[in-house]
PLY file of the C-alpha trace (Angstrom):
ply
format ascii 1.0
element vertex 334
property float x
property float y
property float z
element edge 333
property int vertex1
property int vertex2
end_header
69.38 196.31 46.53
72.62 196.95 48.37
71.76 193.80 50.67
71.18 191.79 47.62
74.69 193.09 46.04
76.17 192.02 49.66
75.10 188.89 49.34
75.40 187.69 45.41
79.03 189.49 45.25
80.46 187.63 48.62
78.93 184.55 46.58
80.62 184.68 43.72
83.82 185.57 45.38
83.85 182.16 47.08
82.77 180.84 43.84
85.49 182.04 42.07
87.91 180.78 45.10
86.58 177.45 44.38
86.73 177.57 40.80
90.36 178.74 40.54
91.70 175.87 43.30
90.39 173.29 41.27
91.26 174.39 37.59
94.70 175.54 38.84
94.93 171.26 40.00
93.23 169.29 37.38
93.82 171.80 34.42
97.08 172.85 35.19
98.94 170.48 38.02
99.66 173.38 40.29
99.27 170.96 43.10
102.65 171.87 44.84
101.54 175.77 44.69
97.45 175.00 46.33
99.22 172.39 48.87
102.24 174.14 49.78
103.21 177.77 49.16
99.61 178.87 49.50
98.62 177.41 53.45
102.63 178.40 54.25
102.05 182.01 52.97
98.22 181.88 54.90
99.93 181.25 58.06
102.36 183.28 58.15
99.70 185.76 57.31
97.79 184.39 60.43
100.20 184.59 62.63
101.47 188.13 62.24
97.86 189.68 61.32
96.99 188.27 64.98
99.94 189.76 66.46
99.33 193.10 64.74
95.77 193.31 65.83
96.44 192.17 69.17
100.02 194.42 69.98
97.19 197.32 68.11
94.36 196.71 70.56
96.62 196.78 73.29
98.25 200.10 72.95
94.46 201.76 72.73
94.63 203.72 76.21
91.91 202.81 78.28
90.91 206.00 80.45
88.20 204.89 82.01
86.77 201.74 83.49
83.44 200.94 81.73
82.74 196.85 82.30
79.64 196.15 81.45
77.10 195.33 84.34
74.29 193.00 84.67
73.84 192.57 88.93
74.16 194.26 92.09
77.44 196.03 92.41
79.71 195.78 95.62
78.32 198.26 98.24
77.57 197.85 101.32
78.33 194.51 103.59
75.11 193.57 104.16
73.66 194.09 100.44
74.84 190.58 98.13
76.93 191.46 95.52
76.90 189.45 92.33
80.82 188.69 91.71
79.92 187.28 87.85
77.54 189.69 86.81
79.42 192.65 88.15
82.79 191.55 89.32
84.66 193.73 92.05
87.99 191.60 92.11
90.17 189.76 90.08
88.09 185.75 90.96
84.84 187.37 89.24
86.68 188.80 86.29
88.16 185.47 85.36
84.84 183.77 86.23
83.05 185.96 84.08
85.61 185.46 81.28
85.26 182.00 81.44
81.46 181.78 81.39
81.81 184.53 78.36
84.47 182.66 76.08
83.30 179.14 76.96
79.48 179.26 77.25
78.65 182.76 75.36
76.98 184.24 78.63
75.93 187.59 77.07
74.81 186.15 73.66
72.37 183.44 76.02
70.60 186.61 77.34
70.24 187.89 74.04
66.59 189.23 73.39
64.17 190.44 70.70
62.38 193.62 69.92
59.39 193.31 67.99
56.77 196.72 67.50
53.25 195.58 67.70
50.07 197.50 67.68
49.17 200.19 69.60
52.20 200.95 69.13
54.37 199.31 71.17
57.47 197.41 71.91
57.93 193.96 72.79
60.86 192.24 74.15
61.30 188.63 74.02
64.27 185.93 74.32
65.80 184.79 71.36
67.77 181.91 73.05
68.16 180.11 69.75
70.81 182.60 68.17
72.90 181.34 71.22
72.24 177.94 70.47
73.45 178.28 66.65
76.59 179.62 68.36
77.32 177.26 70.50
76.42 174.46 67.95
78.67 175.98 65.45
81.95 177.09 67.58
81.95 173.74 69.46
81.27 171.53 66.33
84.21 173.63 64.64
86.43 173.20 67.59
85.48 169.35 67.64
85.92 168.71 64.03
89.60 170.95 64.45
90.71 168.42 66.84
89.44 165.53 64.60
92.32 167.11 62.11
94.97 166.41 64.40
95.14 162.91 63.18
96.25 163.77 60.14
99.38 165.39 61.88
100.59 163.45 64.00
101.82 159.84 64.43
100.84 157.93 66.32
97.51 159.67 67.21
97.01 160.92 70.92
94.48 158.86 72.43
92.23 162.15 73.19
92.14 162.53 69.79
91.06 159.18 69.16
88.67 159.14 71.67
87.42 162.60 70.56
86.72 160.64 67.16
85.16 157.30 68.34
82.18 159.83 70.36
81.63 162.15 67.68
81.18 158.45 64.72
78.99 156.91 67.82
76.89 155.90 65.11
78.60 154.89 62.57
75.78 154.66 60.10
77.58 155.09 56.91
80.93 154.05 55.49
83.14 155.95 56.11
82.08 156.59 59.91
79.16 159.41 59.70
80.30 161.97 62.34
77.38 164.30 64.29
79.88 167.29 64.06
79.24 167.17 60.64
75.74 167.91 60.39
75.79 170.30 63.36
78.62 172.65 62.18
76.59 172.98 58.44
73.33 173.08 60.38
74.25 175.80 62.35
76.21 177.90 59.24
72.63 177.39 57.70
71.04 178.79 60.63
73.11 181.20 60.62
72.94 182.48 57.30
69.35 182.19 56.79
68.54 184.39 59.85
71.09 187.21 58.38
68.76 187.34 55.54
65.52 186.59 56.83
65.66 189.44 59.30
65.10 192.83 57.93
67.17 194.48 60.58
70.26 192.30 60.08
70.10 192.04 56.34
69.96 196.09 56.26
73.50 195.87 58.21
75.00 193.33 56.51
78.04 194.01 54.31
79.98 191.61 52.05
82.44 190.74 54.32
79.72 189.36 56.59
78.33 186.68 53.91
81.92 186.27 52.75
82.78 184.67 56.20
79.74 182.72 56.34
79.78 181.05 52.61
83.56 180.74 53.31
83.10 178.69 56.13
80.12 176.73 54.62
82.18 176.06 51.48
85.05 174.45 53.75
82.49 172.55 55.44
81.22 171.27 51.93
83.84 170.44 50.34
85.10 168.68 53.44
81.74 166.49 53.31
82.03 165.80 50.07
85.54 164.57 50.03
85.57 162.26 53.14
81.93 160.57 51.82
81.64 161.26 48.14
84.63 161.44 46.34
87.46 158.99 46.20
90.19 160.85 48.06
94.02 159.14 48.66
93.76 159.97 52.74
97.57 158.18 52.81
97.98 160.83 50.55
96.49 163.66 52.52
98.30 162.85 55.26
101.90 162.67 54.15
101.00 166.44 52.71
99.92 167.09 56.14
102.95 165.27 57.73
105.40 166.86 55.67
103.62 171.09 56.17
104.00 170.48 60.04
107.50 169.02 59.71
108.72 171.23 57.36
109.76 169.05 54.87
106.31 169.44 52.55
105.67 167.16 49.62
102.93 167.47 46.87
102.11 163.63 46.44
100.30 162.84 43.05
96.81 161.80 42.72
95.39 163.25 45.60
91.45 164.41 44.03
90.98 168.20 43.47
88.43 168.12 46.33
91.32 168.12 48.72
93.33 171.31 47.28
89.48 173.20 47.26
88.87 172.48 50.58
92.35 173.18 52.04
92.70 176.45 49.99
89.73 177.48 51.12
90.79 176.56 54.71
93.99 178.52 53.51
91.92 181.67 52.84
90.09 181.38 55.94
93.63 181.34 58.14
94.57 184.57 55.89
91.33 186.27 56.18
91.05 185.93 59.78
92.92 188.77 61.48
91.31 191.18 59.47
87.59 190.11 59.63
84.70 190.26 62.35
86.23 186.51 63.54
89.12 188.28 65.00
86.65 188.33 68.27
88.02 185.32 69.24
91.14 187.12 70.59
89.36 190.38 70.92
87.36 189.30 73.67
90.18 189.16 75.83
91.12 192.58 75.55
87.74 194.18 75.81
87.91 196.66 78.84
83.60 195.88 79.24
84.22 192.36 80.09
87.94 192.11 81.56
87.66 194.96 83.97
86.45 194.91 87.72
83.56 197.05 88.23
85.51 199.17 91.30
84.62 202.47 90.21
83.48 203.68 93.70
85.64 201.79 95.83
89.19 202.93 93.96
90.14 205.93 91.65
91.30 204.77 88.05
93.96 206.79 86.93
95.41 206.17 83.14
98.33 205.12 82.82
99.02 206.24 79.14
98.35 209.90 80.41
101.07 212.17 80.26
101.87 214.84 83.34
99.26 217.93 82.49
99.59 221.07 85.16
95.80 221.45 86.77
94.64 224.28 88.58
93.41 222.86 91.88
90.74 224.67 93.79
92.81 226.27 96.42
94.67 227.72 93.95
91.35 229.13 92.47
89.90 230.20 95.54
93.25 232.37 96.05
92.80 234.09 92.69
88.94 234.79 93.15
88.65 234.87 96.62
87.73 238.78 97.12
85.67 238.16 94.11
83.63 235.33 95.61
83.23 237.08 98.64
81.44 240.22 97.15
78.66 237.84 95.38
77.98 235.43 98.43
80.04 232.59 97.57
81.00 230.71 100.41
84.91 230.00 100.57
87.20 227.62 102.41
89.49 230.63 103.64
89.01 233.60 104.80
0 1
1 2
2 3
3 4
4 5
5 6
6 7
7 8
8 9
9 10
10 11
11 12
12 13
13 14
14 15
15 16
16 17
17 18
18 19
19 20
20 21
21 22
22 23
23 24
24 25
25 26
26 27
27 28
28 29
29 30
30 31
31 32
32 33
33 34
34 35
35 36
36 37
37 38
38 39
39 40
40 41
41 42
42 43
43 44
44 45
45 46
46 47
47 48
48 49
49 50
50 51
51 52
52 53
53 54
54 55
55 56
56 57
57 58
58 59
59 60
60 61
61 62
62 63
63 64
64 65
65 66
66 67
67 68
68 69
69 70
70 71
71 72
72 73
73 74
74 75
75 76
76 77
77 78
78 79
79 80
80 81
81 82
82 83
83 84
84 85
85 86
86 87
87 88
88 89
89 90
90 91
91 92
92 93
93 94
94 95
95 96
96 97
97 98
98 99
99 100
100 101
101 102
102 103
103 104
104 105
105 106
106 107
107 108
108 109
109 110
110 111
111 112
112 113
113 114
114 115
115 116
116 117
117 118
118 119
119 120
120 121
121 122
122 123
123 124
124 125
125 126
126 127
127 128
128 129
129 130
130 131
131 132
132 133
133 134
134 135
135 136
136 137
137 138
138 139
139 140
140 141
141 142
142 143
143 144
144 145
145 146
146 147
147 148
148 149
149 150
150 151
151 152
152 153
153 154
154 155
155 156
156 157
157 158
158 159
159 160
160 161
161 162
162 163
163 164
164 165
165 166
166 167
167 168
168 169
169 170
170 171
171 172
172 173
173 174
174 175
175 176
176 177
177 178
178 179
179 180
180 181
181 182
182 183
183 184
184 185
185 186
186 187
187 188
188 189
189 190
190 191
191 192
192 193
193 194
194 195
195 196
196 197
197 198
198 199
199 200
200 201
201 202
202 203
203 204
204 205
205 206
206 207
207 208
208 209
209 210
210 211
211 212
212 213
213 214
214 215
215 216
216 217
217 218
218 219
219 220
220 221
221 222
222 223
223 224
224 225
225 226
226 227
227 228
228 229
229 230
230 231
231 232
232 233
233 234
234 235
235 236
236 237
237 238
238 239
239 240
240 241
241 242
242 243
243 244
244 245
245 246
246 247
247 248
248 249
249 250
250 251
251 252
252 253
253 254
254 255
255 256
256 257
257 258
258 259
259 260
260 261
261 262
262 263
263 264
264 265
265 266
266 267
267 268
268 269
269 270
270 271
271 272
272 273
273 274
274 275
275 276
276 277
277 278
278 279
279 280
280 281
281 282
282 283
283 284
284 285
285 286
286 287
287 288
288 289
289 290
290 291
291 292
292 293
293 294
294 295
295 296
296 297
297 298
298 299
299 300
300 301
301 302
302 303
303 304
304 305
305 306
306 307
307 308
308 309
309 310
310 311
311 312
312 313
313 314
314 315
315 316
316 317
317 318
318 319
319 320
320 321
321 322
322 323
323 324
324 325
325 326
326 327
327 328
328 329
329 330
330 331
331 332
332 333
């Protein structure tokens, strides 16, 4: 019941989003506030929600190092150490960050637990949750870049190169792109497995589908517009022109689709310091991926801790020393 409630409120929340961007264009011709005041007041949300989260995460102290290993440690010289897996300088950190934020190293070894008869518990891989990611982050990243043309005049050429690969086909008008299908693919993917699995639909909360039919609604409404309605693109992009430059103008006739998909884009910008896809900059402060794994070749002493008076063990032996010596403890001095 409370996964159903999860799902059918974070539903009708997007829904409603929807619903109010386009009645708030075609009913009432609030087309300055949805393509103006709105992404302005989403960015600035963006930019200091990141910078909160981020300045946050970074005064957490740290007191130990706890990196996450998956291979041999450094030990001895003649025993191969595995720099990526379990870096012990500053080259395998960065390599291991890399492979993490641009491949998704730890999700590829990502594995399944299944209890069979007997009882007994299987493990398995599960490769294709990796594969949804990657589908989906680098079809999002692609499609981000396509945006850019809408910018910027002229176009960079990597941006129209970027754009000739990803219409190779070209077998609609306008150009059908691959990005496309893959980034609402992989959402689908996505989604389906949250509530297909019993485990992950037990954990799911609102805020988990809201992301997910957030994201699917911008890629919608961003099919729809660019190869089903008739939407002014000179239009689009003298809004677009005018938000980077400063000088923003809300031209007439532009189709509701437009102020549904960038409000919901809006929404998305806003939401995003303060939901699960704040990972993206998270990962770089995680202390189990962006710390060396020294702990037995150097002490790690916290920096955040403040001077505390210890009783050392000389100073212990000296005020239990007589007392040690009548039960047989051995002592340093006599």
């Amino acid at each position: 019941m409370n996964a159903l409630f999860s799902l059918v409120s974070a539903l009708i929340a997007v829904v409603a989003l929807v619903a109010v961007s386009w009645f708030g264009v075609e009913a009432i011709g609030l087309d300055s506030v949805f393509g103006v005041i709105i992404p302005y007041i989403a960015l600035a949300i963006f930019v200091i929600g990141v910078v909160y989260r981020i300045v946050d995460w970074a005064r957490v102290p740290v007191p130990f190092r706890i990196p996450t290993t998956c291979g041999q440690g450094k030990t001895l010289p003649w025993i191969k150490a595995d720099n990526l897996d379990c870096p012990y300088n500053t080259w395998g950190v960065i390599g291991r960050m890399f492979l993490e934020v641009f491949l998704f190293r730890s999700l590829f070894r990502n594995t399944k637990a299944e209890l069979r008869e007997g009882p007994r518990v299987t493990y398995a891989s599960a490769k294709w949750l990796w594969l949804f990611g990657i589908l989906f982050h680098y079809s999002f990243l692609i499609i981000i870049v396509r945006h850019l043309r809408l910018f910027m005049e002229p176009i960079p050429s990597f941006v129209q190169t970027i754009t000739s690969v990803d219409g190779f086909f070209q077998i609609m008008v306008p150009t059908f792109f691959i990005t496309d299908i893959l980034f609402l693919a992989a959402v689908t993917l996505l989604f389906l497995r949250r509530v297909t699995l019993p485990q992950l639909r037990y954990i799911s909360l609102p805020a988990d589908y809201f992301a997910l039919f957030l994201i699917l609604g911008i890629g919608v409404s961003g099919v729809l517009m660019r190869n089903f309605f008739k939407v002014d693109l000179l239009g689009v992009k003298s809004l677009a022109m005018g938000l980077f430059t400063l000088h923003p103008v809300a031209p007439p006739g532009i189709h509701p689709i437009f102020y549904v998909h960038l409000f919901l884009v809006s929404v998305l910008i806003a939401y995003f310091p303060f939901s699960k896809l704040m990972h993206a900059g998270g990962v770089f402060l995680s202390p189990t991926r962006n710390m060396a794994n020294v702990n037995r070749s150097e002490r790690y002493v916290n920096p955040w801790n403040y001077p505390v008076k210890v009783h050392t063990y000389e100073e212990y032996e000296d005020d239990f020393r007589e007392k040690m010596k009548e039960v047989g403890i051995p002592v340093d001095k006599e």
